[in-house]
C-alpha positions as CSV (number, residue, x, y, z in Angstrom):
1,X,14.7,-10.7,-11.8
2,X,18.5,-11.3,-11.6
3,X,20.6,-8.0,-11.1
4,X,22.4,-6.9,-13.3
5,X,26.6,-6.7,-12.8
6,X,26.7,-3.1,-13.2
7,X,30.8,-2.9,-12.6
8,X,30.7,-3.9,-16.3
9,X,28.8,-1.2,-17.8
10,X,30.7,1.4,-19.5
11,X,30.2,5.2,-18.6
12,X,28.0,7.3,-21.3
13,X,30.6,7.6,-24.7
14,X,28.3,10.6,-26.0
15,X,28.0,12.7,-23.3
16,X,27.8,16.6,-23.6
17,X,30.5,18.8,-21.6
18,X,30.4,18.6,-18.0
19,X,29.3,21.5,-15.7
20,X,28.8,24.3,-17.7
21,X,25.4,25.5,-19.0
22,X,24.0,23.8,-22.1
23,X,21.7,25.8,-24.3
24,X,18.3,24.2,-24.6
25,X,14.6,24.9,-26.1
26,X,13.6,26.1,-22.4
27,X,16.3,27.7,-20.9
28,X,19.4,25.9,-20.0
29,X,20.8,22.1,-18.8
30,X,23.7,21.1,-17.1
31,X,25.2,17.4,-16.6
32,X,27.4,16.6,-13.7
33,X,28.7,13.3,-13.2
34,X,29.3,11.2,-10.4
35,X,32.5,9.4,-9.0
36,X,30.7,6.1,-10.3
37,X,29.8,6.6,-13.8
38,X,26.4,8.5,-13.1
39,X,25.2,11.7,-14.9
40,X,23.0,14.0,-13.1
41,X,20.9,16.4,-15.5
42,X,19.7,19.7,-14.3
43,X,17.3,21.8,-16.3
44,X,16.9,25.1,-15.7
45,X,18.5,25.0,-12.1
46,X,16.4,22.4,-10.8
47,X,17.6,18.7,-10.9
48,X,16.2,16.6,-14.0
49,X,17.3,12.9,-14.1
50,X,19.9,10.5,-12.9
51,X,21.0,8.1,-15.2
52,X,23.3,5.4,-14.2
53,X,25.5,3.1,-17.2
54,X,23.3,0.5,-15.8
55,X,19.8,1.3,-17.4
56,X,17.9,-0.4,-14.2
57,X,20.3,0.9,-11.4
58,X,17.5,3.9,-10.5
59,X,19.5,6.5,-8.4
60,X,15.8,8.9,-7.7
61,X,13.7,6.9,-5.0
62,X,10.3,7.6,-7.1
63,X,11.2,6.2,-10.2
64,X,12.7,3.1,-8.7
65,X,9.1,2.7,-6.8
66,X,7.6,3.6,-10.2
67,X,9.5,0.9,-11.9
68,X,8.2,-1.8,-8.7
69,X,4.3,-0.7,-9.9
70,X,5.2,-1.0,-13.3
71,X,6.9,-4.6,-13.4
72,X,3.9,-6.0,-11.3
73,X,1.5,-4.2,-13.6
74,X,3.8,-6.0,-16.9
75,X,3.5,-9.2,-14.6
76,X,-0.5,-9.5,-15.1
77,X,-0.4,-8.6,-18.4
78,X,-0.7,-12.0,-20.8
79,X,2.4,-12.5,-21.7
80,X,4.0,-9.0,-21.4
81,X,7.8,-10.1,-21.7
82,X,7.4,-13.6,-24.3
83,X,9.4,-13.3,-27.3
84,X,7.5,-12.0,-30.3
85,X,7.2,-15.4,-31.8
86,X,4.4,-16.4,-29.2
87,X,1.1,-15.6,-29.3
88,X,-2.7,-16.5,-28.6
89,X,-3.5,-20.0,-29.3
90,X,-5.3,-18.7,-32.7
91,X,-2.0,-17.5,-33.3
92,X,-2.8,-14.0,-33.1
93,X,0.5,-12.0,-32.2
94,X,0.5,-11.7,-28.7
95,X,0.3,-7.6,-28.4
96,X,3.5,-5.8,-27.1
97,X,2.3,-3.6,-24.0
98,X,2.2,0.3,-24.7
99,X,3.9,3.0,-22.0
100,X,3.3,6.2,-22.4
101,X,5.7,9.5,-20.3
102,X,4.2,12.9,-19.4
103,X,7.7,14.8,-19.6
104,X,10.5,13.0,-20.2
105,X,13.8,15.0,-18.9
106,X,17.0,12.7,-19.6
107,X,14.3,9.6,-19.8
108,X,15.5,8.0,-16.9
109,X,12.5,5.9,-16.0
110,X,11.3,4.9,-20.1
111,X,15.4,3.5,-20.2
112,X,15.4,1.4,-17.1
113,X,11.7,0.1,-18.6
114,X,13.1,-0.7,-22.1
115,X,16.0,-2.7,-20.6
116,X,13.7,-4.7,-18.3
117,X,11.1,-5.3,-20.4
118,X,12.7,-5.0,-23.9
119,X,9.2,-6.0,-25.7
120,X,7.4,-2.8,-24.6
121,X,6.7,-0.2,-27.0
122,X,7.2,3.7,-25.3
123,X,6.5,7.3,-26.0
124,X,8.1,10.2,-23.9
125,X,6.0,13.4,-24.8
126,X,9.0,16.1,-24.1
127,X,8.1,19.9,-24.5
128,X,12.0,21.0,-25.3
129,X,12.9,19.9,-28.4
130,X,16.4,20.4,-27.8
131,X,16.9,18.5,-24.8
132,X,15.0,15.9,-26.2
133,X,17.5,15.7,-29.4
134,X,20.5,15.6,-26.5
135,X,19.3,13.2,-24.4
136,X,18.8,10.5,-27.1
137,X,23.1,10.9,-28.4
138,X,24.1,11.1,-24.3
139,X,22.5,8.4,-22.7
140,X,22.2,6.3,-25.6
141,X,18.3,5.8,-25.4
142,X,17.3,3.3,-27.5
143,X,15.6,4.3,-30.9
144,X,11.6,4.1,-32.1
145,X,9.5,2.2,-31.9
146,X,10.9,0.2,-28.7
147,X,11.5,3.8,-27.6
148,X,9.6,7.5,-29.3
149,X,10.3,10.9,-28.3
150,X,7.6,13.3,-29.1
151,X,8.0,17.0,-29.0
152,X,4.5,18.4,-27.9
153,X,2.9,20.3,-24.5
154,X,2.2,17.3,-22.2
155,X,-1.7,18.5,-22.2
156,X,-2.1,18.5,-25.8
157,X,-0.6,15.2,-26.4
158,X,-2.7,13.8,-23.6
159,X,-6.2,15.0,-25.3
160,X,-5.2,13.9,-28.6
161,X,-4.3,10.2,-27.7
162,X,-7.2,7.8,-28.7
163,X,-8.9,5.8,-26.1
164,X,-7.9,2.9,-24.4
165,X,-4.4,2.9,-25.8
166,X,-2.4,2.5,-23.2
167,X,-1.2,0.1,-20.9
168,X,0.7,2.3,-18.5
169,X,0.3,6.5,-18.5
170,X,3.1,7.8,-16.3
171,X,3.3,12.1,-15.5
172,X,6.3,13.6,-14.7
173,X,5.9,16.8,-15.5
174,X,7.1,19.9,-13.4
175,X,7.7,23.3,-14.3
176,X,10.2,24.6,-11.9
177,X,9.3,22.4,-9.3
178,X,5.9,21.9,-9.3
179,X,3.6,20.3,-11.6
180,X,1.9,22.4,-13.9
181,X,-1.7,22.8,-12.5
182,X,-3.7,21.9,-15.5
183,X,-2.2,18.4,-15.2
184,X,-3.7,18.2,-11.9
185,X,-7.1,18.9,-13.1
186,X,-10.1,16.3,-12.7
187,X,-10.4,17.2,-16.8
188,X,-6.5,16.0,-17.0
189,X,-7.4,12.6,-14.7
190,X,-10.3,12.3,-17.4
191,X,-8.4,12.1,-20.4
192,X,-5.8,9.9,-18.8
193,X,-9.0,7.1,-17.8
194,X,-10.1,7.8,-21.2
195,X,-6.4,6.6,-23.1
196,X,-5.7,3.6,-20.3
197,X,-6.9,0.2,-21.6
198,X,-9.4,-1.7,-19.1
199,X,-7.2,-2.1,-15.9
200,X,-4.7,0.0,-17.0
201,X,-2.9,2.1,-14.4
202,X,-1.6,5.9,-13.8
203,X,1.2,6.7,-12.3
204,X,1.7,10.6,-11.5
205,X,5.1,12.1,-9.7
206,X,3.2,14.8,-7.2
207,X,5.7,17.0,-5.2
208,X,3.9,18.3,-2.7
209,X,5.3,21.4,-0.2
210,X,4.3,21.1,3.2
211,X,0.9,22.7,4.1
212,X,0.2,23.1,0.9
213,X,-2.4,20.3,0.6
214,X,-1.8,19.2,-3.2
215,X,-1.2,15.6,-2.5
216,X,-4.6,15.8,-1.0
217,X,-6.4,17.4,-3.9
218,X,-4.8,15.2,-6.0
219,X,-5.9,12.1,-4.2
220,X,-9.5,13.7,-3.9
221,X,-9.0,14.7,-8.1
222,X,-8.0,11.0,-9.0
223,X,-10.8,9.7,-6.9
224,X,-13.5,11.5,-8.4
225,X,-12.4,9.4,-11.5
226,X,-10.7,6.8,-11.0
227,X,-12.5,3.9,-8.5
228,X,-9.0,2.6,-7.0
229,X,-6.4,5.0,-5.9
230,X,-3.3,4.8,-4.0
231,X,-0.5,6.6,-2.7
232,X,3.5,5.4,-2.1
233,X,5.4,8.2,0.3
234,X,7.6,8.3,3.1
235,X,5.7,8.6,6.1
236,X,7.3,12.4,7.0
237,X,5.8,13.3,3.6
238,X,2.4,11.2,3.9
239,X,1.7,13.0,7.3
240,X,2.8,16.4,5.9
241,X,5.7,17.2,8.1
242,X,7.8,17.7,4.9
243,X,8.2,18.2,1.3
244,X,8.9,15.1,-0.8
245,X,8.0,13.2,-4.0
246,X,5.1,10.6,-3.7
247,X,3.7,8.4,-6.4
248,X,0.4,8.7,-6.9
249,X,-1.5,5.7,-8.8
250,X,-4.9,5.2,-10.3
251,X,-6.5,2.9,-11.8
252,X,-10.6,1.6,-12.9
253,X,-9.0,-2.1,-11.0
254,X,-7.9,-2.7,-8.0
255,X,-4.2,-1.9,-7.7
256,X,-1.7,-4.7,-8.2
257,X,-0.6,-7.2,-5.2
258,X,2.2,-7.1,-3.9
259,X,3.2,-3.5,-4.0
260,X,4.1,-2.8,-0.5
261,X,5.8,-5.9,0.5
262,X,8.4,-5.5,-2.7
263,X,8.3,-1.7,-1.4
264,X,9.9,-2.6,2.1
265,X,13.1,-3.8,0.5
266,X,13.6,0.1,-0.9
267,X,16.6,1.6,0.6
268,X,14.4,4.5,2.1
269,X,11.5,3.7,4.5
270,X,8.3,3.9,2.3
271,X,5.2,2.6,2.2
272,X,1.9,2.1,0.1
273,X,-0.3,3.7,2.2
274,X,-3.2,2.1,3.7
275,X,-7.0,2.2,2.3
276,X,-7.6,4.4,4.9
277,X,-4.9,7.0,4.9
278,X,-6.0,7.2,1.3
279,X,-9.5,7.8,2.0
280,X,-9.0,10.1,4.4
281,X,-6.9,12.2,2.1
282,X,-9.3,12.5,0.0
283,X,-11.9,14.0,2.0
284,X,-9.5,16.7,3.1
285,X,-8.7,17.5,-0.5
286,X,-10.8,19.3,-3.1
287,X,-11.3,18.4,-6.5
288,X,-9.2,20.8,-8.5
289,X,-11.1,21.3,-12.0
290,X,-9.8,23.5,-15.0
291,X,-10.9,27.2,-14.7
């Protein structure tokens, strides 16, 4: 896909005041912004989101590797990107593909997907109202249906979602900076199979501390439901040695092609790690299950 010129993009015109603390549902946020037009959001102390004027220009390195699954996930799907005037040769509409966000923060990732691949249709399940009203007037996210915000607990939403809705499931929940643990659960893995369509995929943002073992469990929780799982990560982070994000996928079909190659032209050294690495992960793991 062509890039886009991004020394054309204008900065954000509705942006909230800079560097002080902004009152919110949950505590309080705080927007800094860079010498090149980019906003970085901090909730609560702990940084959110980074938006860039470009909607695609991805600034965090697991969203942008997020985004790589996601556009070869869109790429299988029967014409995910055709205008709406195509269809099936019955002429049956052809169906827009449906995204759905665990935690939304400043909606970094659901913006780059909406520019990209205008014909998808997205909800962001956000549990602070108001930073979910203040997002949408400073980084000028685009409006429903291409684009809902819904103001609910992450778990409730999840287990009230019919089955086989979705195309794409993506968690990116923390509290502080950790995921809440009863999004890590084999239940929570459950209900995510359960609201993925037939080869749809899950995409979790798991931030695991060193010796901790969570990326582990988590790998041994997803593949106790889930028969093809995978892990992206630095190798540092893969081995242990240090704390970083990985991306965590799932899905009941094998795992799109081409993931690791388009993954070596990242700026940082990551990889999709190997079907063994992943196994072996998950026999060191436990199965974490709701109490």
């Amino acid at each position: 896909m062509p890039r886009r010129d991004r020394s054309r993009r204008a900065a954000f015109a509705h942006l909230g005041p800079l560097d002080i603390p902004i009152p919110v549902s949950t505590g309080t946020a705080r927007l800094t912004q860079e010498h090149d037009g980019s906003v970085l959001l901090d909730v609560n102390g702990v940084p959110s989101s980074h938006l860039h004027p470009d909607p695609e220009h991805l600034v965090f390195e697991y969203m942008r590797w997020m985004l790589l699954v996601i556009d070869r996930h869109l790429a299988e799907l029967p014409a995910a990107d055709a205008p709406r005037t195509t269809g099936f040769p019955d002429g049956t509409p052809t169906p827009a593909p449906q995204l759905a966000h665990l935690g939304g923060g400043g909606c970094s990732l659901p913006r780059a997907i909406a520019a990209r691949h205008p014909r998808t249709r997205q909800i962001v399940v956000e549990i602070d109202e108001l930073l979910a009203q203040q997002v949408r007037e400073w980084f000028d996210l685009p409006r429903s249906p291409q684009l809902r915000l819904r103001i609910e607990d992450a778990l409730r939403a999840l287990a009230s979602w019919r089955e086989d809705r979705f195309d794409v499931l993506v968690r990116d929940v923390f509290s502080g900076s950790l995921t809440p643990t009863e999004l890590t659960t084999m239940e929570a893995a459950a209900h995510a199979d359960r609201v993925l369509r037939e080869g749809g995929i899950y995409l979790a943002n798991c931030a695991a501390p060193p010796g901790s073992g969570l990326m582990a469990d988590e790998v041994a929780t997803l593949s106790a439901v889930f028969g093809h799982v995978g892990v992206i990560a630095e190798p540092a982070h893969l081995s242990g040695k240090r704390r970083g994000n990985c991306v965590l996928l799932a899905s009941r079909r094998p795992l799109p092609e081409g993931i690791d190659r388009d993954l070596r032209s990242d700026a940082v050294s990551v990889r999709l790690a190997r079907r063994p690495q992943v196994e072996a992960l998950a026999r060191a793991g436990r199965v974490l299950r709701s109490r």
